[in-house]
N, C-alpha and C positions, 0 to 999 in steps of 0.2 A: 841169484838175480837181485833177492832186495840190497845183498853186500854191494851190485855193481853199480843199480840206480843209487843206494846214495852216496857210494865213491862219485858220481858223476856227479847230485845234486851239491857237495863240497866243492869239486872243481869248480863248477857254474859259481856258487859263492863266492869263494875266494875270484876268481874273475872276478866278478862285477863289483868286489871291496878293492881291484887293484886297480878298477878302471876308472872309479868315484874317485879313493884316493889321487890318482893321477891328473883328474880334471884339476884339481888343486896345486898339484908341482910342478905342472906343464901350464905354459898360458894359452887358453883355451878360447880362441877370439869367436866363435860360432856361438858357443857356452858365454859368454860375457856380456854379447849381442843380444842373446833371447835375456840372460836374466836382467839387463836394464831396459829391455824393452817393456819387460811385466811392470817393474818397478817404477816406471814411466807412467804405464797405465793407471798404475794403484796410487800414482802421487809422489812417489817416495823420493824420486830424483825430477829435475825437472832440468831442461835447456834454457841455460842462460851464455854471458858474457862473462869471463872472468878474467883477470889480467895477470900476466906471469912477467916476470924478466925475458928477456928476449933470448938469452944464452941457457934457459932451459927448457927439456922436452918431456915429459912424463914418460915416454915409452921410450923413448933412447935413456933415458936415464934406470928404467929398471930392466935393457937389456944388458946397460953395464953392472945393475947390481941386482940382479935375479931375487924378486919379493921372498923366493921360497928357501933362498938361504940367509934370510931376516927375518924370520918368526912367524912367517907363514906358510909352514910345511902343513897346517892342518884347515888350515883356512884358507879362503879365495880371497885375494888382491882385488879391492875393488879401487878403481879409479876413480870416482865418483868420491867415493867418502875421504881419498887425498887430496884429489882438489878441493874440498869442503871445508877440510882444514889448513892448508894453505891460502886459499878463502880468506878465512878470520885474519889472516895477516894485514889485510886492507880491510875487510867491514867490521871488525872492531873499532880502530880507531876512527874508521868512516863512519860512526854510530857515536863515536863518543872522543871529540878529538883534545878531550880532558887528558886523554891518554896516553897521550904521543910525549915520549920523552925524547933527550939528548940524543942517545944510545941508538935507538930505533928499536929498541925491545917493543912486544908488543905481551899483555896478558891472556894469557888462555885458560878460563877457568875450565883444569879437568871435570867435575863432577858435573856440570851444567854438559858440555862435551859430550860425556858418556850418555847424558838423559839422550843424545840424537843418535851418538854411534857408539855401540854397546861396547866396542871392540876397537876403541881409539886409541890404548895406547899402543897397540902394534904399529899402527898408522904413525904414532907420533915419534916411537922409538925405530922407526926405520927410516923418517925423513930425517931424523939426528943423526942415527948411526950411517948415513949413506951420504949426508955431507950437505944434505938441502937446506937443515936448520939449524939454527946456534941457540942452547937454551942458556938462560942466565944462572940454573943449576940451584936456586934459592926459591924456598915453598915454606912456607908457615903456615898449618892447617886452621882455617877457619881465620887468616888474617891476611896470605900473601899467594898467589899464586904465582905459577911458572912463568916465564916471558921469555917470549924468542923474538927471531926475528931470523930472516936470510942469511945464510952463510955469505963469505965474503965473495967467494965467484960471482954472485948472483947483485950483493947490492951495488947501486951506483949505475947500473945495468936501465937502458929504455923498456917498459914494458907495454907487451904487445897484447892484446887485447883479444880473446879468441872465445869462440861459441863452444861448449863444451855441455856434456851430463855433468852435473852437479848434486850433490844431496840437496833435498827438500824440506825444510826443518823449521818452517813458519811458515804460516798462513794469518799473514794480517788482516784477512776481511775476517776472517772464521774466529779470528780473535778476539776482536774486536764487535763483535755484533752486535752484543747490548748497544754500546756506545753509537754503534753507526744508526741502528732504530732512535735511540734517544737524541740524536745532535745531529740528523741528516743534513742543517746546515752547514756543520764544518768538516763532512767527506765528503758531499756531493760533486763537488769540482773538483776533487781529484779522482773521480769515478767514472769523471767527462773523459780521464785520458788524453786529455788535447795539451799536455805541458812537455814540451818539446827542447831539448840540447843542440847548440849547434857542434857539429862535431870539430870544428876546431878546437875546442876545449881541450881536447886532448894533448893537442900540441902546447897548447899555450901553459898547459899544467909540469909539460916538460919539459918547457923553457923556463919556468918559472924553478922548477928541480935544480936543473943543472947552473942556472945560475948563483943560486944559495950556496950548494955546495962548493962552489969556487972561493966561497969566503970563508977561509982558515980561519976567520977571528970570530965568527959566527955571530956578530953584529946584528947582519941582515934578518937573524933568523927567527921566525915569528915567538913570540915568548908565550908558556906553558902557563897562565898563573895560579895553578891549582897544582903544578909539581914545583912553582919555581924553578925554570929550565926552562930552557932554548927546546923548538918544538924540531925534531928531525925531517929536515926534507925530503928526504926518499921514505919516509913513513907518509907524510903529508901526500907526495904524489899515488901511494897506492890509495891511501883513502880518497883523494881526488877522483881516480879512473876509478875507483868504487862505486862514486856519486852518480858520476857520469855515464855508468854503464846501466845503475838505474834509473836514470831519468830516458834514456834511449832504448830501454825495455818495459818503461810503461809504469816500472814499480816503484811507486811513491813513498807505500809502504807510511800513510800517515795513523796515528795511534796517542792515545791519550795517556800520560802515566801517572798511576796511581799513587805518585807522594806530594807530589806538587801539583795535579790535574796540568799539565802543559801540553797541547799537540804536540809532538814531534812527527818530522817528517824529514824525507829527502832535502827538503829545500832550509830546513831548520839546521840540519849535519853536513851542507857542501860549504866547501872553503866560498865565502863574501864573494871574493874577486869573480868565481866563477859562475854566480849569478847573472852575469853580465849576457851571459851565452843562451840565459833561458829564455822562450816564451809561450805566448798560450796562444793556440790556436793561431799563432802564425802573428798575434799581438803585441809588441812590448807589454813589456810589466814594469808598477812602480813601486814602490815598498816608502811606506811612511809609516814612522818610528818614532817614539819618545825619545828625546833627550835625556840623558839620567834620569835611567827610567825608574830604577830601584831606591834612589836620594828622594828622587818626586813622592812616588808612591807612600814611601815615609810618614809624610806630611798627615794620610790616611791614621797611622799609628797615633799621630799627636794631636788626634783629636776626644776629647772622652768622650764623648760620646760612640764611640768606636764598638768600648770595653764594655756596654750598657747592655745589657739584653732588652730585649721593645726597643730601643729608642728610635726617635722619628730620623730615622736616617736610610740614605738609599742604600748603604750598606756596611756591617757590621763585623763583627767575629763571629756572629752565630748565624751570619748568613753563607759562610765558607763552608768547605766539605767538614764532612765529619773526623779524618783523621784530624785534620788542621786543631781545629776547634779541641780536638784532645791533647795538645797540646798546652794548651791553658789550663784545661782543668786540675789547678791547685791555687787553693785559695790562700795561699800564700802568696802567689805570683800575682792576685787580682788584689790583694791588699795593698802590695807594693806600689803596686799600678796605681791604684786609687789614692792612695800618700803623695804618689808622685806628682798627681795633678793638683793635690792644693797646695804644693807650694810651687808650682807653675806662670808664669804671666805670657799675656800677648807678645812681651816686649820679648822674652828671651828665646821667642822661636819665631820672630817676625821675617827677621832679614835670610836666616835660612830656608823661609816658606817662598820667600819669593827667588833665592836664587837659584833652587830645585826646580821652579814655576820658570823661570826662565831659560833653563836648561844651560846654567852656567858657574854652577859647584863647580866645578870639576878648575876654571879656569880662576876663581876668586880664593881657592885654596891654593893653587900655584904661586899666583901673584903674592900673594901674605906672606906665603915663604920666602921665597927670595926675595922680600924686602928686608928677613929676619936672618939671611945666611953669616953665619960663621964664617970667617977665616980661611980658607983652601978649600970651602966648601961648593961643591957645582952647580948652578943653576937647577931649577925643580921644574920638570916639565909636563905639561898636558897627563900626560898618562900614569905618570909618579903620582898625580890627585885621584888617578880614577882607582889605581890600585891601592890607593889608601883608603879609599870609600868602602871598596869589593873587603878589604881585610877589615874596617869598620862592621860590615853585616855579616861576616862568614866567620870571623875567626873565633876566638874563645876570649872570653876576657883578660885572661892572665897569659896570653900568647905574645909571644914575642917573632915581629917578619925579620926574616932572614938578613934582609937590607934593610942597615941602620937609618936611612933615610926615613923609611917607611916610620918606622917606630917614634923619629922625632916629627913625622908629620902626625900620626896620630895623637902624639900629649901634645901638640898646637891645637889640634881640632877639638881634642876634650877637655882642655882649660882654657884655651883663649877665647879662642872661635866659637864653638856651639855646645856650652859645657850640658845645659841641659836636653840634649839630641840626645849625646853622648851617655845619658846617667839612663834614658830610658831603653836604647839598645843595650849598655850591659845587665839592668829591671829584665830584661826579656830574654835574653842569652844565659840566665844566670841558672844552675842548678839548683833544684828545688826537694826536698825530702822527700812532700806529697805530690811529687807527678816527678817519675823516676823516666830518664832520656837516655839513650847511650852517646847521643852529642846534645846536649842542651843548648850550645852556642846557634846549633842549624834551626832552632825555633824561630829565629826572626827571618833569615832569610826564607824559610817556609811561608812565612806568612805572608814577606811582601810577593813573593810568586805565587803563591796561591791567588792574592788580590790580585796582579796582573791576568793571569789566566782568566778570572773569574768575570773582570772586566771583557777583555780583550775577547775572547771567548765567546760568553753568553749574554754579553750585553752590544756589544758592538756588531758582532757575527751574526748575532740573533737579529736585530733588529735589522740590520741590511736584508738578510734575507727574506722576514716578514715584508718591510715597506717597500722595497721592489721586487716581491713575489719572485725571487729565486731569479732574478735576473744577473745579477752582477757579481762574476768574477771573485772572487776573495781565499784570500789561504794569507795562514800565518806562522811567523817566525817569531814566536814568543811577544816578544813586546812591538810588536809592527802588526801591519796589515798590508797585504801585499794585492792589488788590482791591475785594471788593464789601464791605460792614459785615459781613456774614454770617463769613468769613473772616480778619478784621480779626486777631484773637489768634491766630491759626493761624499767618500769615504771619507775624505780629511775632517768636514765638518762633522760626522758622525763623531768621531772619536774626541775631539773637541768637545760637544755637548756629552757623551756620554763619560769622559772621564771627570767635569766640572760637575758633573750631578753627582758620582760617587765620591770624587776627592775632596771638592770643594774648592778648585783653584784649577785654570785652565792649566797643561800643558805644553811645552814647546815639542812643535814636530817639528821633524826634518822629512824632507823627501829625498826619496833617490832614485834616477830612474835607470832604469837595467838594460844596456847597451852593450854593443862591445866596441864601442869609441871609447868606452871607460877602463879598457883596458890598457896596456903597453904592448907596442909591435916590438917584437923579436927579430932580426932578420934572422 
């Protein structure tokens, strides 16, 4: 009797290991249903918008290639954590459109990856191996990660925009808490929810697509200048429908980061143009902006009293965060500093204080050139100055831009033009013994973003929301301030007086106001 009860209790066994197993080899749509409905509950996945190529279908696609003859004979195929990672295809570079290259590769750092889906490379090695992804096959541990992008059925392809389960893998309020207690001023309007897409946007993102890509010579196409490259269009469009699926689900997703203190938000990472389609509460919006804003700010650096600790100023280097301010600390660097200003005059940072003040670097460095061209040499345009500025504050001193232009505009600016501007950005960018950097050069642009933030932020932000008691409107895109028309001259004069009290020299704004007359019709 007990030999037959447990011949039976092993049948019963073995059953229920063949039935478990089986829930995994068979697609189990009953089984799939409850377990993302728990997972719904518990947070894990949530219902959004995500955007695909229009010529694919995640369930006709793994009826043609059955998950369980791809490396998931012991594991359940979740749809949720494919589309999560197909996802990152568009909110990568929708988060950071530094990254958009030529190619349309996009980065997927695995180990970040894995912190959300434990079991990602199944997921990743079965969207390769089934024909949905193309990787670039090159990984340098702790310097380069993977990059894909769509296989070629799929790019060039309209994509269609569909409500799905998706994994769950940030929580920006929860994130973000300290900060939203400490600076209720600059989340509160976005916690009103009232910042609206029109959905035309969408079209207009795909005309704007398919029109680039018509141009073989790739002229048109927006320039990369942190890869040096042409920025890809059908990367651009998925980060577009990215933006745009978040502003029409509410999720602003605004957040402070911790190397520069800068908000970022939805409306800091959607492509310019597309600004045009947003508003609040059914309001235009205007966005008023510094004119070189980074050249101006400068002016801050070339003051000593800056570099003083006390000094009677409204604001300093030891009034910035504390990583900032660590960056200084080598008295080496504050020696130099201090050298540097007594053999300094009014005279030889006069006329660059005012043409930063006037927000017209950018065109008095053009002009000086081509009045200095060489031979078969091309005209130097608007933007040739801006990217000599940008390589001015970001680059290393012993760097050499890719475009020779660039590099003879630079030894113009540091021997003719503004030798002594010049001596105190590489003073600042320079590698130091006693304060060890893995890029020394990013010290000065740290510094002038950190001052803008710091400004822009907590002086500007603040102060609106104190003197009109939380009334009016505001969000920011780094060096702007962004309102409703109603407010327009309110805010303008605010940032006037509040940039002249810490820089010391008013600024030039520009307005611009967010329509979509600003845009181009398509037929």
């Amino acid at each position: 009797m007990d030999t037959e009860g447990g011949n039976a209790m092993k049948k019963l066994g073995l059953r229920i290991r063949v039935w478990f197993k089986n829930l995994f080899r068979r697609p189990n749509k009953a089984l799939q249903k409850g377990v993302s409905l728990c997972l719904l509950c518990l947070g894990k996945i949530k219902k959004g918008h995500i955007s695909l190529p229009e010529n694919f279908d995640l369930e006709r696609h793994k009826e043609q290639y059955p998950p369980q003859d791809y490396g998931f004979q012991h594991i359940a195929f979740r749809d949720f954590k494919a589309l999560y990672i197909l996802n990152l295809l568009a909110d990568i570079p929708a988060r950071n459109s530094d990254l958009i290259r030529e190619d349309g590769f996009v980065p997927i750092h695995t180990p970040t990856l894995r912190n959300h889906v434990k079991d990602c490379k199944y997921y990743v090695d079965y969207l390769v191996n089934t024909g949905v992804l193309v990787c670039d096959g090159q990984h340098i541990i702790g310097e380069k990660s993977r990059w894909y992008r769509w296989a070629d059925p799929y790019t060039g392809k309209t994509f269609r925009s569909i409500e799905s389960e998706i994994g769950n893998y940030g929580n920006s309020k929860q994130d973000n808490a300290e900060d939203r207690k400490n600076y209720p001023y600059l989340f509160y309007w976005y916690d009103q929810c009232k910042l609206r897409i029109n959905p035309q946007a969408y079209d207009y993102a795909e005309a704007i697509c398919r029109l680039k890509m018509q141009d073989d010579s790739h002229k048109s196409w927006d320039w990369n200048r942190d890869k040096n490259c042409p920025k890809n269009p059908c990367t651009q469009y998925m980060a577009a429908l990215r933006n745009i699926n978040l502003i029409t689900e509410q999720e602003y997703g605004p957040s402070i980061d911790g190397n520069v203190h800068r908000l970022h938000s939805v409306l800091t990472n959607i492509q310019k143009d597309l600004r045009n389609f947003i508003t609040y509460d059914g309001l235009p919006l205007v966005s008023i902006d510094i004119k070189n804003c980074q050249p101006y700010l400068s002016c801050l650096l070339l003051n000593p009293r800056f570099w003083q600790e006390g000094a009677e100023l409204s604001l300093t280097l030891y009034d910035l965060p504390e990583n900032i301010r660590e960056l200084f600390q080598s008295p080496i660097l504050i020696d130099k500093i201090r050298k540097f200003f007594e053999t300094l005059t009014d005279k030889d940072i006069a006329e660059y204080i005012r043409l930063v003040s006037e927000g017209t670097i950018y065109e008095q460095i053009r002009d000086i050139a081509n009045l200095n061209l060489q031979e078969g040499q091309s005209p130097i345009e608007r933007k040739d100055a801006k990217i000599l500025m940008f390589y001015m504050l970001f680059s290393g001193n012993q760097g050499q831009h890719d475009n020779p232009m660039i590099n003879e505009l630079k030894r113009v600016f540091s021997t003719r033009l503004y030798p002594k501007v010049a001596e105190l950005f590489r003073i600042i960018k320079r590698k130091y013994p006693d304060c060890k950097m893995e890029k020394p050069n990013s010290r000065l642009s740290r510094a002038l973003q950190s001052i803008e933030s710091t400004i822009i932020l907590h002086r500007c932000c603040l102060r609106i929301w104190e003197e009109r008691k939380q009334s009016v409107p505001i969000f920011t895109i780094h060096d702007s301030i962004v309102t409703t028309r109603e407010y327009q001259d309110y805010v303008y004069a605010i940032m006037i007086d509040e940039f002249i009290k810490h820089i010391g020299t008013a600024p030039k704004l520009s307005v611009e106001i967010w329509c979509e007359e600003n845009v181009p019709k398509f037929s």
